[in-house]
Each structure stands twice: as structure tokens, then as C-alpha cells.
FILOKE-903653 format. One record per atom (N, C-alpha, C): residue in one letter; x, y, z. Coordinates in steps of 0.1 Angstrom, whole numbers, padded with zeros to 4 digits, always signed. Atoms other than C-alpha are relative to their C-alpha. Last residue first. Layout:
BEGIN
AXYZ ...
//
This chain:
BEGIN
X+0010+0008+0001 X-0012+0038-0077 X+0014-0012+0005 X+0009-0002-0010 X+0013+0066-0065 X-0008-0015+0001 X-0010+0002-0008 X+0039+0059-0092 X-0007-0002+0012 X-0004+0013+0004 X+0010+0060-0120 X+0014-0007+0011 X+0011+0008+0003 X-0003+0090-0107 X+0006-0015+0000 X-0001+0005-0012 X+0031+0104-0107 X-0010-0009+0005 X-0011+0011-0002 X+0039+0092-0143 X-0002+0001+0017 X+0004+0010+0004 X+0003+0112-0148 X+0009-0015+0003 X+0014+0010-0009 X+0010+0139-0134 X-0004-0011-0001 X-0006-0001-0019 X+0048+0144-0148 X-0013-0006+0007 X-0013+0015-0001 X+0034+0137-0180 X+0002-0001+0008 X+0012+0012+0000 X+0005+0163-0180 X+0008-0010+0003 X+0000+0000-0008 X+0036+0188-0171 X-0013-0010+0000 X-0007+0006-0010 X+0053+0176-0202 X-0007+0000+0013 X+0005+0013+0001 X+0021+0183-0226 X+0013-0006+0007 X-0005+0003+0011 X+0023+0222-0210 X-0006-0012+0003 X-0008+0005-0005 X-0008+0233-0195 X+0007-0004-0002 X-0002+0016-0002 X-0015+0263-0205 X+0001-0010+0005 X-0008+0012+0005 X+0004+0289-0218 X-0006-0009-0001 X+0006+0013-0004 X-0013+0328-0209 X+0003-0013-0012 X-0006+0005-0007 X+0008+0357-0215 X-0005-0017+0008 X+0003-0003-0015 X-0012+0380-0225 X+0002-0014+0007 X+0007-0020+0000 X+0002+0392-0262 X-0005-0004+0019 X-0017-0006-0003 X+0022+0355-0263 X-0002+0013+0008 X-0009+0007-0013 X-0008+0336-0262 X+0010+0004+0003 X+0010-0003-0009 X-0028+0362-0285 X+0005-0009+0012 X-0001-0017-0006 X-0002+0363-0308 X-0007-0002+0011 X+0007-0011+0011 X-0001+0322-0315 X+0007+0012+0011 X+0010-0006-0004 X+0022+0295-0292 X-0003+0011-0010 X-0004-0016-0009 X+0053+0283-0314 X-0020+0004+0004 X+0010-0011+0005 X+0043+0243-0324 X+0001+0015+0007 X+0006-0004-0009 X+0076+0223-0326 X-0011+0010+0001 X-0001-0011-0006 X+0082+0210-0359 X-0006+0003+0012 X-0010+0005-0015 X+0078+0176-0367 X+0002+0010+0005 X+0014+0010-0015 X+0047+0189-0390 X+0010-0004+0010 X-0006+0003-0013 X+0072+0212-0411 X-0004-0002+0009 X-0016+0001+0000 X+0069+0216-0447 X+0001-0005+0014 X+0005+0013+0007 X+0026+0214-0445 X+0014-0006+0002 X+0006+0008-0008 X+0029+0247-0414 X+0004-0019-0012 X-0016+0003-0010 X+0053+0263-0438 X-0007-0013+0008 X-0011+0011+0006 X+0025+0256-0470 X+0012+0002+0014 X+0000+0016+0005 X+0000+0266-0452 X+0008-0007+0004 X+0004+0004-0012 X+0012+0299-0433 X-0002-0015-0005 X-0009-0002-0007 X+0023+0313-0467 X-0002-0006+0013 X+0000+0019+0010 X-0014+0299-0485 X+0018+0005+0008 X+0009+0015-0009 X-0025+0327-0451 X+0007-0011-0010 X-0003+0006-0013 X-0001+0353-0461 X-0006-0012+0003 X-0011+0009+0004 X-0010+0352-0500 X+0004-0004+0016 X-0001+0015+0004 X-0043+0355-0488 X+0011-0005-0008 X+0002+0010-0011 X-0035+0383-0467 X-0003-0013-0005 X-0014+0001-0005 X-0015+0402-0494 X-0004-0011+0016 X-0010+0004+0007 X-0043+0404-0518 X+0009-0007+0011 X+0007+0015-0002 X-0073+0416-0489 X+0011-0010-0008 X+0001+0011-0013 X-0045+0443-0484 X-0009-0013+0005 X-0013+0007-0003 X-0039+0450-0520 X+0004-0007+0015 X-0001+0011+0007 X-0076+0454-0524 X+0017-0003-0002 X+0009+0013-0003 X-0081+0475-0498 X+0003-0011-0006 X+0000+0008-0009 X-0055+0498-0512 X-0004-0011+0008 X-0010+0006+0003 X-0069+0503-0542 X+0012-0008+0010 X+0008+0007+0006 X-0101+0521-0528 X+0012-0019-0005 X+0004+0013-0013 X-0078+0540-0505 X-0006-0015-0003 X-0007+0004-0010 X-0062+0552-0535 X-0003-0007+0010 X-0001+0011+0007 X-0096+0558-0557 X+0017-0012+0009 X+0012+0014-0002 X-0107+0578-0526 X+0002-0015-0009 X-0001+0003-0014 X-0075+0597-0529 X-0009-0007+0005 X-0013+0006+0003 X-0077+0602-0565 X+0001-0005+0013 X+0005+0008-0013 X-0115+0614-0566 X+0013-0009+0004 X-0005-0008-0010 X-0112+0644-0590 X-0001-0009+0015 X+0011-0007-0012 X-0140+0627-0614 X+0008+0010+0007 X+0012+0000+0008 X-0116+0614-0643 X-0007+0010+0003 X-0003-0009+0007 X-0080+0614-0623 X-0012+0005-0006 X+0005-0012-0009 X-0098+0590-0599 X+0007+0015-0011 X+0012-0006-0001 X-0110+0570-0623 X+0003+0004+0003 X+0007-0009+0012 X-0074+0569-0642 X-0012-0001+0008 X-0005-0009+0002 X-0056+0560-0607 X-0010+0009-0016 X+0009-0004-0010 X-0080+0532-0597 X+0007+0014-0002 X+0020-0007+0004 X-0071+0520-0630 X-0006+0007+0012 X+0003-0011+0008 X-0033+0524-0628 X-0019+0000-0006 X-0002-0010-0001 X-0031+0508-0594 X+0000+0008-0013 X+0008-0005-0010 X-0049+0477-0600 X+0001+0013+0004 X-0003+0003-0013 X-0025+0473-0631 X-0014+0004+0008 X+0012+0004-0003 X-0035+0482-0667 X-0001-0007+0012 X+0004+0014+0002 X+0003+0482-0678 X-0019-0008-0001 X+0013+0004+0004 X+0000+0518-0685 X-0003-0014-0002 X+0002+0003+0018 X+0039+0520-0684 X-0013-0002-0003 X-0005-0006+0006 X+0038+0536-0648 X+0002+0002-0015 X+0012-0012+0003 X+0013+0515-0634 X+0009+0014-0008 X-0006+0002+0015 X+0047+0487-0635 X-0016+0012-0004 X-0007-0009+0006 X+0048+0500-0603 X+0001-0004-0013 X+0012-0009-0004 X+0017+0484-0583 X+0011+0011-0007 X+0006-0002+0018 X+0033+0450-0595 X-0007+0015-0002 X-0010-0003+0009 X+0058+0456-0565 X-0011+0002-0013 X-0002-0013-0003 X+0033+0448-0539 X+0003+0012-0011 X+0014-0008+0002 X+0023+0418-0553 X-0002+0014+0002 X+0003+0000+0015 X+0060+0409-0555 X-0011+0004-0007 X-0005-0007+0006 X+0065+0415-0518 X+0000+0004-0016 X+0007-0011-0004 X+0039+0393-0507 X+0005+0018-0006 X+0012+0000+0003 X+0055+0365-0526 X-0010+0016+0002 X-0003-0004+0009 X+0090+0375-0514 X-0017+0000-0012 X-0004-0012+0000 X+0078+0369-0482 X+0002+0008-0015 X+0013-0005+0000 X+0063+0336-0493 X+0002+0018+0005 X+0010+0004+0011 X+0096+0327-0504 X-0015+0008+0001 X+0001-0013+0005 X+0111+0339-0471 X-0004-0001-0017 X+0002-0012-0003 X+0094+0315-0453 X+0007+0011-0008 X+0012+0001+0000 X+0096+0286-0483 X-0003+0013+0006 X+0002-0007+0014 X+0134+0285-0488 X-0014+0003+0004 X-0006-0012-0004 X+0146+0272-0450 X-0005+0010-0012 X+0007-0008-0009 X+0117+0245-0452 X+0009+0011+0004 X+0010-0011+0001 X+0126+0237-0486 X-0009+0007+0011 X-0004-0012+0002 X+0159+0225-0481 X-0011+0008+0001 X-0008-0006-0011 X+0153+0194-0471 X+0000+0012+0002 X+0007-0002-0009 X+0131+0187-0500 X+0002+0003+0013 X+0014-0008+0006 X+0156+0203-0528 X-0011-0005+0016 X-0007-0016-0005 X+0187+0182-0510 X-0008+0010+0001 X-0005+0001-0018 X+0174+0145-0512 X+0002+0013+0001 X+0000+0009-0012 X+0155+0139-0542 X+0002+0001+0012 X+0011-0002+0001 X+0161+0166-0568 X-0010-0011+0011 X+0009-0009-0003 X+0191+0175-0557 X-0012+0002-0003 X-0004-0004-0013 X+0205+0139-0554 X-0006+0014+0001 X+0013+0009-0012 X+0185+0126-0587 X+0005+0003+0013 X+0013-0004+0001 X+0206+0158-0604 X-0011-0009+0008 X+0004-0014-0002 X+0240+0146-0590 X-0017+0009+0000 X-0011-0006+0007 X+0239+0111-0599 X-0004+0012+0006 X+0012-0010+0012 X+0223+0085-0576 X+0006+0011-0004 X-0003+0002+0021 X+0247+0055-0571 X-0007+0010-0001 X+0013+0007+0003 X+0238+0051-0530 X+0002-0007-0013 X-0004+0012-0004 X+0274+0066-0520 X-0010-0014-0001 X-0011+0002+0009 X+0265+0098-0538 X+0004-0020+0001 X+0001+0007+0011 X+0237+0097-0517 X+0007-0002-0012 X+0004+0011-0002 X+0254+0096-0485 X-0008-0006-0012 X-0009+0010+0003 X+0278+0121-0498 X-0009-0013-0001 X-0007+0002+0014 X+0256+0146-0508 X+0007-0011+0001 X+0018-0006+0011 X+0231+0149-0475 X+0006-0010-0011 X-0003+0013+0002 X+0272+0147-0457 X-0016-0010-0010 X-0008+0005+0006 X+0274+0180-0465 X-0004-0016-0003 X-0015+0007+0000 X+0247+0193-0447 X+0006-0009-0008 X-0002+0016-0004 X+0218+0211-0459 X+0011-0005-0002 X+0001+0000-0017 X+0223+0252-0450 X-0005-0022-0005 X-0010+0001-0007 X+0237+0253-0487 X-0002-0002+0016 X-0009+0007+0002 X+0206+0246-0505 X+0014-0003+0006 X+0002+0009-0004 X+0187+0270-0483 X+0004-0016-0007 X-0004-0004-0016 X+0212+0298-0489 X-0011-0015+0004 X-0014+0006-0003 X+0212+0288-0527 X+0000+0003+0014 X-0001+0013+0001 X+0170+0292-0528 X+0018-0006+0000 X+0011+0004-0010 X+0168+0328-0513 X+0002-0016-0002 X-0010-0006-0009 X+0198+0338-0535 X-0009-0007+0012 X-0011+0007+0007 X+0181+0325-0572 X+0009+0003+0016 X+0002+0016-0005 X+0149+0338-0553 X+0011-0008+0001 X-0001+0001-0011 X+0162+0376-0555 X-0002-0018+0004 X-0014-0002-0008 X+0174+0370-0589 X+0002+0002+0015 X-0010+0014+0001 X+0144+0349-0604 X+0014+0007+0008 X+0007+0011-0009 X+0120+0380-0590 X+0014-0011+0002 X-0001-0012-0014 X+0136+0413-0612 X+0001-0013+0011 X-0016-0002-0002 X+0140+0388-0643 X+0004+0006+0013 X+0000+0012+0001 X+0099+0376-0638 X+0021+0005+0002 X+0004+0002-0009 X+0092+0416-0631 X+0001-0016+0002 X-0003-0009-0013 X+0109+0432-0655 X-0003-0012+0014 X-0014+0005+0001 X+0097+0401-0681 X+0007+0010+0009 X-0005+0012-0002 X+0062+0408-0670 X+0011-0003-0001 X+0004+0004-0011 X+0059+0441-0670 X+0006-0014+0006 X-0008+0001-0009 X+0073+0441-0704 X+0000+0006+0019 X-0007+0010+0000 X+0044+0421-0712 X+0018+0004+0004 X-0001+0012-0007 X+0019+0439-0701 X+0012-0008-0001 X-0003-0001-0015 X+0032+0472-0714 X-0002-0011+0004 X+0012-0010-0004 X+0036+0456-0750 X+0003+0002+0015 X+0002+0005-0013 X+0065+0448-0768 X-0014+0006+0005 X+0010+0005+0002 X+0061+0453-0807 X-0006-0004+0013 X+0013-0009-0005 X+0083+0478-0805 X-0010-0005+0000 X+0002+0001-0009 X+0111+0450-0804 X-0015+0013+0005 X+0000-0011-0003 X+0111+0440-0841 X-0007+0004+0017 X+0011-0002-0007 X+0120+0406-0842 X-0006+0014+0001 X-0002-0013-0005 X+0146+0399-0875 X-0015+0002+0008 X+0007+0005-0010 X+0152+0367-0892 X-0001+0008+0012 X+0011-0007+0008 X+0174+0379-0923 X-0014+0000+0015 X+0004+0003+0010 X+0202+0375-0902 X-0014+0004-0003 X-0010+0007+0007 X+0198+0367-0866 X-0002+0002-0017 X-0001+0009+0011 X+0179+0387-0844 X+0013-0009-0006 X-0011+0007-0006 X+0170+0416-0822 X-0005-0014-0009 X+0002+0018+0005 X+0154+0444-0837 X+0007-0008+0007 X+0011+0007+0006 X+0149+0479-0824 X-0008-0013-0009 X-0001+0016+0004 X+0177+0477-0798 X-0012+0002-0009 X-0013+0005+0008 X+0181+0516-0790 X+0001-0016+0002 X-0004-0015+0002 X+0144+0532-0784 X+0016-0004-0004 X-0001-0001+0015 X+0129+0495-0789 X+0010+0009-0004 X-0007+0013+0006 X+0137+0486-0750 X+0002+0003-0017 X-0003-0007+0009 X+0112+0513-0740 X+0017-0005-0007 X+0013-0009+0007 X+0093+0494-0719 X+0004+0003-0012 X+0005+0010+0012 X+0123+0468-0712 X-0011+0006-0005 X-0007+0006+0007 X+0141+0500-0698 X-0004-0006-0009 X-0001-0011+0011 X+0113+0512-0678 X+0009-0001-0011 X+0010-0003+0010 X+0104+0485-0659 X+0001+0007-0011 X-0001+0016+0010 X+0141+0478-0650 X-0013+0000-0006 X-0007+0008+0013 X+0144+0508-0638 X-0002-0007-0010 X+0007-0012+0009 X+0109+0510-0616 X+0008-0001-0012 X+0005+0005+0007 X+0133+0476-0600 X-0011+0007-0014 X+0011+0000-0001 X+0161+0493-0594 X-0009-0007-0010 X+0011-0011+0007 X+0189+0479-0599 X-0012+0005+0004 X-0010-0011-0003 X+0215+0458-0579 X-0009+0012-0009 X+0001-0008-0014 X+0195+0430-0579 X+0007+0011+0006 X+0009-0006-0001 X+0193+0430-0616 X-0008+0001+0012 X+0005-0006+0003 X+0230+0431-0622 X-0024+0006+0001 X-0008-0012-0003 X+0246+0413-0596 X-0008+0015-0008 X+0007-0011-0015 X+0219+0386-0597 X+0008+0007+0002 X+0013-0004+0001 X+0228+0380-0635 X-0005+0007+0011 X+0002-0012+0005 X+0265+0387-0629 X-0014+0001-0002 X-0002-0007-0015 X+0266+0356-0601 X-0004+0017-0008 X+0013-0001-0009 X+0247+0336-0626 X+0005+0008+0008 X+0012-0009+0004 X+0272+0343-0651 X-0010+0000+0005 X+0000-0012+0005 X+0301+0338-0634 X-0013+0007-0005 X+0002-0007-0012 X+0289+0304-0615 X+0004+0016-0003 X+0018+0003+0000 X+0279+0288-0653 X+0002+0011+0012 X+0008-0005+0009 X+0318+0298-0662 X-0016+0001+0002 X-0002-0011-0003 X+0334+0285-0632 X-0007+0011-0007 X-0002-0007+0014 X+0318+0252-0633 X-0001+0018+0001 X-0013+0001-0001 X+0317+0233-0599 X+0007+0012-0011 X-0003+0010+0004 X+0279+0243-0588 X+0017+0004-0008 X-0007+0010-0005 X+0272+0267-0569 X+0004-0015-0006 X-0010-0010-0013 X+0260+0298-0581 X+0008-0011+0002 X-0015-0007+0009 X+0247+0277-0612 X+0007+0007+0009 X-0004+0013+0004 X+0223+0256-0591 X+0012+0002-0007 X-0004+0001-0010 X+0212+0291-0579 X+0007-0011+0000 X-0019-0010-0005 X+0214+0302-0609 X+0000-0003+0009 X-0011-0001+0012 X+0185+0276-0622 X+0012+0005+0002 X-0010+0013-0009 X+0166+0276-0586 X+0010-0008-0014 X-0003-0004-0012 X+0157+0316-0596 X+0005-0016+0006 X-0013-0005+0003 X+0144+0304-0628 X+0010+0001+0009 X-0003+0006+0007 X+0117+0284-0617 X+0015+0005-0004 X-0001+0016-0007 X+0111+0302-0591 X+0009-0007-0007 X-0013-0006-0011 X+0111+0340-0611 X+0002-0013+0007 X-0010+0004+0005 X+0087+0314-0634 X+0013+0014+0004 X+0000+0016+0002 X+0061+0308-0611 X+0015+0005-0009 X-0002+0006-0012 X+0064+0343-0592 X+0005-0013-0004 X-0016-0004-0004 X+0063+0363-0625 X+0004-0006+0010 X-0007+0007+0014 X+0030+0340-0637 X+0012+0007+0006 X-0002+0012-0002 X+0016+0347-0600 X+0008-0006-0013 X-0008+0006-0011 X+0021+0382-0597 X+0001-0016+0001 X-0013-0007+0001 X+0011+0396-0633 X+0008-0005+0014 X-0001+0011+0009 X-0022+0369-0630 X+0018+0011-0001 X-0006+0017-0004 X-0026+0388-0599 X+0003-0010-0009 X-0006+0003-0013 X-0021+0422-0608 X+0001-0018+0004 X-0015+0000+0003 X-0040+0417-0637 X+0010-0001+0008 X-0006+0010+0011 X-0069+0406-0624 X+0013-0001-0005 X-0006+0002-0010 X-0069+0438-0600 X+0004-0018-0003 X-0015-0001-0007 X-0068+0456-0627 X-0001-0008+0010 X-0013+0004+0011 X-0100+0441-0642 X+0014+0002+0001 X-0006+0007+0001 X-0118+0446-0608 X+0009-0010-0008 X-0006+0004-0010 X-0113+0479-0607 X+0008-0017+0005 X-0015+0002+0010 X-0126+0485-0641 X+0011+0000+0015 X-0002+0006+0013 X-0160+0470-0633 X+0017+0003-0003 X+0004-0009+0014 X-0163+0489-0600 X+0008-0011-0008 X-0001+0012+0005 X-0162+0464-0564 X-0003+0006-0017 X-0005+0015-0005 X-0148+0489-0541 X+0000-0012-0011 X-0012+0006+0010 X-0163+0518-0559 X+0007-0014+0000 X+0006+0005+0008 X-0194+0520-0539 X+0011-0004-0010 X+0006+0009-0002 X-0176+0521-0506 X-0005-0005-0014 X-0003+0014-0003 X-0154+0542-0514 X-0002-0011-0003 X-0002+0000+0008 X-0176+0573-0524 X+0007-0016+0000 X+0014+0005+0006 X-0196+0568-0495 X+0005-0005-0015 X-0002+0017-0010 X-0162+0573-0476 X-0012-0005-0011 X+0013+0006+0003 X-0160+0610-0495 X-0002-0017+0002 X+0002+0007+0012 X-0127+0625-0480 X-0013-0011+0000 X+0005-0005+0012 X-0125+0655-0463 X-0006-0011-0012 X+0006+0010+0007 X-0115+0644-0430 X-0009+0002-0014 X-0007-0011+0006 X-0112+0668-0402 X+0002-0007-0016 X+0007-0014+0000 X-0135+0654-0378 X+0008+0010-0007 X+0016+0002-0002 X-0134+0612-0385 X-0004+0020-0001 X+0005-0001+0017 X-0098+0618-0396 X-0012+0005+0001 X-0008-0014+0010 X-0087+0630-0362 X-0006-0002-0011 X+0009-0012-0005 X-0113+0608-0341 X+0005+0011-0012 X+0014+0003+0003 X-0098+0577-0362 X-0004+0014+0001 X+0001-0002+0021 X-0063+0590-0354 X-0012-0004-0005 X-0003-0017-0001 X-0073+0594-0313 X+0001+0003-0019 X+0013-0007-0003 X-0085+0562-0312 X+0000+0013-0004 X+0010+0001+0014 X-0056+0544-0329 X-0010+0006+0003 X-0007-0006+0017 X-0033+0563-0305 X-0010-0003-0004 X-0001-0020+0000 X-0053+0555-0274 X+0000+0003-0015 X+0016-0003+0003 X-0055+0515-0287 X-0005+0014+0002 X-0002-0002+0011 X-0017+0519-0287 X-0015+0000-0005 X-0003-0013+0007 X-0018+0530-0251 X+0001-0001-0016 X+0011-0010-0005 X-0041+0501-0237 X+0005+0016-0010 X+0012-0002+0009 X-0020+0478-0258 X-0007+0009+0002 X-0004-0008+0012 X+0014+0490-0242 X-0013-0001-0010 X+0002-0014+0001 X-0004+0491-0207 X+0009+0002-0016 X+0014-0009-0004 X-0011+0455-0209 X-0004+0014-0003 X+0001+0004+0010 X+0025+0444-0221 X-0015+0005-0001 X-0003-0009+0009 X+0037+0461-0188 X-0006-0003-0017 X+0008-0013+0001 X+0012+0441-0170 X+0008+0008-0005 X-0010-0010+0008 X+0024+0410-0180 X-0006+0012+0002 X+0010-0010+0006 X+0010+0381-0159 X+0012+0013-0002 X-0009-0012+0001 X+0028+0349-0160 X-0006+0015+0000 X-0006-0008+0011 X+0004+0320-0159 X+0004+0015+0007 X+0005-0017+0002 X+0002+0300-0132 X+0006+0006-0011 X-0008-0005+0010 X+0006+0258-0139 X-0005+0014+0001 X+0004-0009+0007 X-0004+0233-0115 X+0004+0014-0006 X-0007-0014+0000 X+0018+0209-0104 X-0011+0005-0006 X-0002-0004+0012 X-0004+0174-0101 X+0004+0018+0004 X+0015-0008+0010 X-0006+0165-0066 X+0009+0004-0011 X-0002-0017+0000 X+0025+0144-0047 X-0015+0005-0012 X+0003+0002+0012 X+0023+0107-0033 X+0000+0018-0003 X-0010-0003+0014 X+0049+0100-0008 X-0009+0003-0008 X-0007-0010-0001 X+0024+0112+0021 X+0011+0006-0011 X+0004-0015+0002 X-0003+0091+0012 X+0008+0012+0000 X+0005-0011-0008 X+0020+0060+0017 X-0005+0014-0007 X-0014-0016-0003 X+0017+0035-0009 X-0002+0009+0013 X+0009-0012+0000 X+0000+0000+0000 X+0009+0012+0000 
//
């Protein structure tokens, strides 16, 4: 029979209380109160107007674009982007020269630049060819050098984002399948590439967010962007700042559902992962019980019985 005295109660678990964390929401809920109040009474701008625009015919054709202009430059910035990066490092001095001049040159540029250039690309190259077989480049259109700005702009930050998570998997990765028979390409496409892709993915999806951002400059060449139509209605009427906010919105409903398939896919990459408590467990401090201190009760329980 145990003694009652050896047997011990389940630890229970106080949460931490943060009252400095307390008074920084109380004060940033001030602030936003106070900027509300300020617009709300000094505030010129027509909200009614807004609202009906929100979902306007040529609103949502730019905002089409935009996203067919962020997801084709994304897929093949990718695509490209694990091309040089395969050439940054690989043995051949010549492939690692000119991938290192590609991302020298068009991450070292601006990207407006680089819109503007392939815009006007015809002004000195107006053919590019061979022989009789001659393209004439004024044929480009704004969409499309949007696109190539913006797919060449992409593949050179990724091409950097994808060799840094190539290089964080360890050496021996290579050897062990070397030591299998599988050739180089069935070892980065097999063993190194899925390893890898949970250091590539978070800032991937960063770069994601960032790219949608970015398309909001090719409105300069009259691509037909979200921002150059909310810009021509508001020019029309005198409503530029309603068509701005208007435009807005819709880069921030954009940029949350790239965040959320960003959350997915890390969460899909990395189930053995430990799970980081949310905002709202961190913001006040409340844990829990951990799934060790269940243990403890339970092995004591089981010591006790």
C-alpha cells in the first residue's frame, strides 16, 4: 500500500502576468483612437464614395491583372531563380560567373528601372535577331514588359533565397547519396531540394507578398494594373485619394491570402516541428498546460497507484 504522504498532486501551472504588455496595448488602442477621431473630424474624404467603388468594373479588371502579373512572374522567377542558384554553386566556373552577374545586375537595380528600360527597349535595340530573321522589339507591350521586368527582377532575389537553403543542408546529404549510385541531379532533386525547402519557403512567401506589392509599379507603363485603374478613375472625377484607399483594400485583402497559403504551406513543410504559441498567447501571457507537465502527473499517478 503507498504512503499518502509520498504521493504528490499534479503541479499546477500559473500564468505569467504582464502588465507592462497590458499598458502598451491600452496606449496603442489611445493612439488608434485618437487617429480615427482625427480623420473622423477633419476628413475630407468622400467614404460613400469608397464604398461603392470597391467592387467597380474597371477595378476589378486591374486587380486581375495584378494577380495573373504576380503569379506567372512568381512561377517562373522560381523556376528560374533555382537555375542560378544551381549555377551559383555548382563546380563550373563559367555557369557560377554568369549567374553571379545576372543577380549582380538586376538585384542591384532598381526595379521602376528595369520597368522602364524593357518598356522602352525598342528606343536603342529595335530588332534583335539573326540574319534575315529579325523581331522588331516595339512590338512589346506594357503587359508584357511588366512581366519580363518583373519575372528577371523575381528569379534573382529567389536565385539567393534558394542557394542559402541549398547550402544550410549538410554536406554529408551529398555524400550519402552519392554513396547510394544516384547522380547529382537525382540527389538535388530527391534529397537536398526537400530538405531545403523548409529554410526557402518562409522567405519565399515573403518574397511572394513582396511581388504583389511591386506590381503596383509597372502602373507607370500603363500596364493596366490595379493601381493604374483606380488611378485613371480617380484622375476622371477628382476622386484620386478615394480611388487610393479604394486600391488599397484590395492590396490588403491580396497580401492576406497570399499570407495565409504562406502559413499553409510552412505549417505542410514542417509537422515535426515544434508548435510556437499564437499572438494572442504570447500578447497575454497565458500557456497552458504544458504536454510535459501532463506527464509528470500522470507518471506520478502511476507511481502513487
Amino acid at each position: 500500500m503507498t504512503d499518502p504522504r509520498t504521493m504528490q498532486a499534479p503541479r499546477r501551472v500559473v500564468p505569467v502576468r504582464h502588465y507592462g504588455q497590458w499598458a502598451g496595448v491600452a496606449a496603442l488602442v489611445l493612439l488608434a483612437a485618437l487617429i480615427v477621431w482625427q480623420i473622423a473630424q477633419n476628413s475630407v474624404i468622400r467614404w460613400d464614395l469608397i464604398f461603392s467603388r470597391v467592387g467597380a468594373e474597371a477595378i476589378l479588371e486591374g486587380m486581375a491583372v495584378t494577380v495573373v502579373l504576380t503569379v506567372v512572374a512568381m512561377v517562373l522567377g522560381v523556376a528560374l531563380g533555382v537555375v542560378i542558384a544551381v549555377m551559383r554553386i555548382s563546380g563550373n566556373p563559367v555557369l557560377a560567373t554568369v549567374a553571379w552577374l545576372f543577380v549582380w545586375v538586376f538585384r542591384g537595380t532598381p526595379l521602376l528601372v528595369q520597368v522602364l528600360i524593357w518598356f522602352n527597349l525598342a528606343l536603342f535595340i529595335p530588332t534583335i535577331g539573326v540574319g534575315e530573321f529579325q523581331i522588331p522589339l516595339n512590338t512589346i507591350s506594357p503587359f508584357l514588359a511588366a512581366l519580363i521586368a518583373l519575372t528577371l527582377n523575381e528569379a534573382a532575389y529567389m536565385s539567393e533565397i534558394v542557394r542559402g537553403g541549398l547550402l544550410s543542408v549538410d554536406r554529408g546529404q551529398h555524400e550519402a547519396a552519392g554513396a547510394l549510385g544516384m547522380t547529382p541531379a537525382q540527389t538535388l532533386r530527391r534529397i537536398i531540394l526537400p530538405q531545403a525547402m523548409r529554410a526557402i519557403l518562409p522567405p519565399t512567401g515573403n518574397e511572394l507578398v513582396t511581388l504583389l506589392k511591386e506590381t503596383s509599379l509597372v502602373s507607370v507603363i500603363g500596364a493596366g494594373d490595379l493601381l493604374y485603374r483606380a488611378r485613371q478613375i480617380g484622375a476622371a472625377d477628382f476622386s484620386l485619394m478615394e480611388m487610393l484607399l479604394v486600391a488599397s483594400v484590395w492590396y490588403l485583402f491580396l497580401t492576406s491570402i497570399a499570407s495565409v497559403l504562406q502559413t499553409w504551406l510552412e505549417r505542410r513543410f514542417a509537422k515535426d516541428a515544434p508548435k510556437r504559441p499564437g499572438a494572442f498567447t504570447r500578447l497575454f501571457g497565458f500557456r497552458g498546460t504544458p504536454r510535459d507537465e501532463h506527464s509528470a502527473a500522470d507518471t506520478t499517478k502511476e507511481q502513487g497507484a
